[in-house]
C-alpha positions, 0 to 999 in steps of 0.5 A, a space after each residue: 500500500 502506498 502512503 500519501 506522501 508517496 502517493 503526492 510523490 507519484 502525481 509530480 513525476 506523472 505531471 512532470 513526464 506530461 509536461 515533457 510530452 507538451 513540450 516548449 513546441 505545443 505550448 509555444 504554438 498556442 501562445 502565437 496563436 493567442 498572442 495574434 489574436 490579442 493582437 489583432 484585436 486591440 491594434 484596431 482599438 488603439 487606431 481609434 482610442 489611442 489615449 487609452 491603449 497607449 500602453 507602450 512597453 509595459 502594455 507590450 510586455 504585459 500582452 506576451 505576459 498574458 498570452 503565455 499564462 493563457 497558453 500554458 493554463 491551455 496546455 497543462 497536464 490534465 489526468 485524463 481526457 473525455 470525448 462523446 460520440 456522436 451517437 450513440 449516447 457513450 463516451 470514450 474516456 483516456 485515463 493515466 492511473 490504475 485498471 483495478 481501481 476504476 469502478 464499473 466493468 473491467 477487461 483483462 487480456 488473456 491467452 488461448 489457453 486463459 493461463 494462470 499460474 504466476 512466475 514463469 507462465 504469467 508475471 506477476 506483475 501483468 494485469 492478469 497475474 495483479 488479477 489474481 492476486 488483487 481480486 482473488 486473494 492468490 486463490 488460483 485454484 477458484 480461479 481455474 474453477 470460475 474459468 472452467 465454468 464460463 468455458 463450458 459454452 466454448 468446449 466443442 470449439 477447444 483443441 488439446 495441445 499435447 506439446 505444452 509443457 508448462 500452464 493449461 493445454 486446452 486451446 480455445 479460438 482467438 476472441 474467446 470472451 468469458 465474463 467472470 464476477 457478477 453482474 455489478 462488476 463483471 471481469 471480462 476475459 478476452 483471447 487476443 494471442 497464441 501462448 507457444 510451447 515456449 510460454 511466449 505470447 503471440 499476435 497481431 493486430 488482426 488478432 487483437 481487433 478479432 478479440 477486441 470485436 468479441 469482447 464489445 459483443 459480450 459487453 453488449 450482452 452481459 454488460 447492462 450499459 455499465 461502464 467497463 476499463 480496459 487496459 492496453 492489452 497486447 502491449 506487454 510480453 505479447 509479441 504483436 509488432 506493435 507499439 503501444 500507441 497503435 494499439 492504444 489507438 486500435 482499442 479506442 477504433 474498435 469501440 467506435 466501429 462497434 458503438 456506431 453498429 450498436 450501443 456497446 456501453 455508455 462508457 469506456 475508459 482506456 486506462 494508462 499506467 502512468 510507468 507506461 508514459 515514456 512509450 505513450 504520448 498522451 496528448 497524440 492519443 487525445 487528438 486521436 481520440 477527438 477525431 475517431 469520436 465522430 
């Protein structure tokens, strides 16, 4: 558990990586655009009313004064950013934080086989093994059993891998979607990648947009509208080639694609770990996010 002060500590290194992100560029962007407009605003006023804004340098400085405040106060780190749809009525929320302390629905990325076993197979520290330590209380053996339970509908699709040494061997379809919990907080677990012999994890953005497209169909059918967080899954130890922006993106894409064919849910929140800032841009994805929200 982490202490306040501890907690203070953390929210000033976040500002500190998102101030980085904006960068003197951004921030000296909207400043000329602000400044400009200023600008243009009151040289017409002092053409007519010169004796009362003949301002001269202190005027000129106090401008450039005011222009910067009103830029970085425009551009300052914010924890997270909102966007609705058009239609429906959801809306899609990018967020710097925690998946297990968003209330409401959550979405945990798994393999084709929905390993558990911490330590070689499943580390420790990914969000499905702070699954089972967090809401399971480490208790694997329920979990395997809730798991088994929720796969009874897919049994005929399953294949026995033979091979595997290590972890479960029944293989289900990519985009297998089981929802664990209950009704006022569902656990859902999606398929996006192959776990090889090797115990590495393969896939690709076909995969994950299959698994992503499965998983907006569960949600619309077990989910009751209630808000649901999803990490950036396939970013970690799954090999897809892709950066975690690009996936990030695919997440945000693919609720939209689903949303627009219908209602999914009234909120999605696209958790970002704050430790994950050095690989993503916030600001890009919230101009992304701006305009795939159509």
């Amino acid at each position: 558990m982490y202490t306040r002060p501890r907690i203070k500590a953390l929210e000033a290194m976040v500002y500190l990586q998102l101030l980085t992100q904006i960068g003197f560029r951004r921030i000296g962007s909207s400043f000329l655009s602000i400044f400009g407009l200023l600008w243009l605003l009151i040289e017409p006023g002092a053409f007519f009313f010169p004796q009362y804004l003949n301002f001269g340098w202190i005027g000129y400085f106090g401008l450039v004064a005011l222009s910067l405040a009103i830029a970085v106060v425009q551009n300052f780190p914010r924890m997270s950013v909102c966007q609705a749809l058009s239609s429906p009525n959801s809306v899609v929320e990018i967020k710097l934080g925690d998946l297990f302390d968003e209330p409401g629905h959550l979405v945990i990325g798994a393999n084709d086989v929905f390993d558990t076993e911490l330590g070689e197979v499943i580390k420790p520290s990914s969000v499905q093994g702070q699954f089972l330590t967090r809401i399971y209380g480490d208790d694997r053996t329920r979990l395997d059993a809730d798991i088994e339970a929720a796969l009874q509908t897919y049994q005929a699709q399953r294949t026995k891998e033979p091979n595997k040494q290590k972890g479960k061997f029944w293989r289900y379809p990519i985009g297998t979607t089981i929802a664990l919990g209950s009704p006022d907080k569902r656990y859902f677990w999606t398929a996006y990648g192959y776990m090889g012999n090797d115990l590495k994890v393969q896939s690709n953005a076909d995969e994950i947009w299959n698994s992503l497209s499965h998983l907006w169909e569960e949600v619309r059918r077990r989910g009751h509208g209630i808000d649901v967080a999803i990490p950036v899954i396939g970013a970690d130890l799954a090999r897809t080639n892709l950066p975690r922006m690009a996936l990030a993106k695919l997440i945000i894409l693919s609720f939209v694609v689903a949303s627009k064919k219908e209602f999914v849910t009234r909120k999605l929140t696209l958790v970002i770990y704050p430790r994950d800032l050095d690989s993503t841009d916030f600001y890009v994805l919230e101009d992304f996010l701006k305009s795939a929200c159509f």
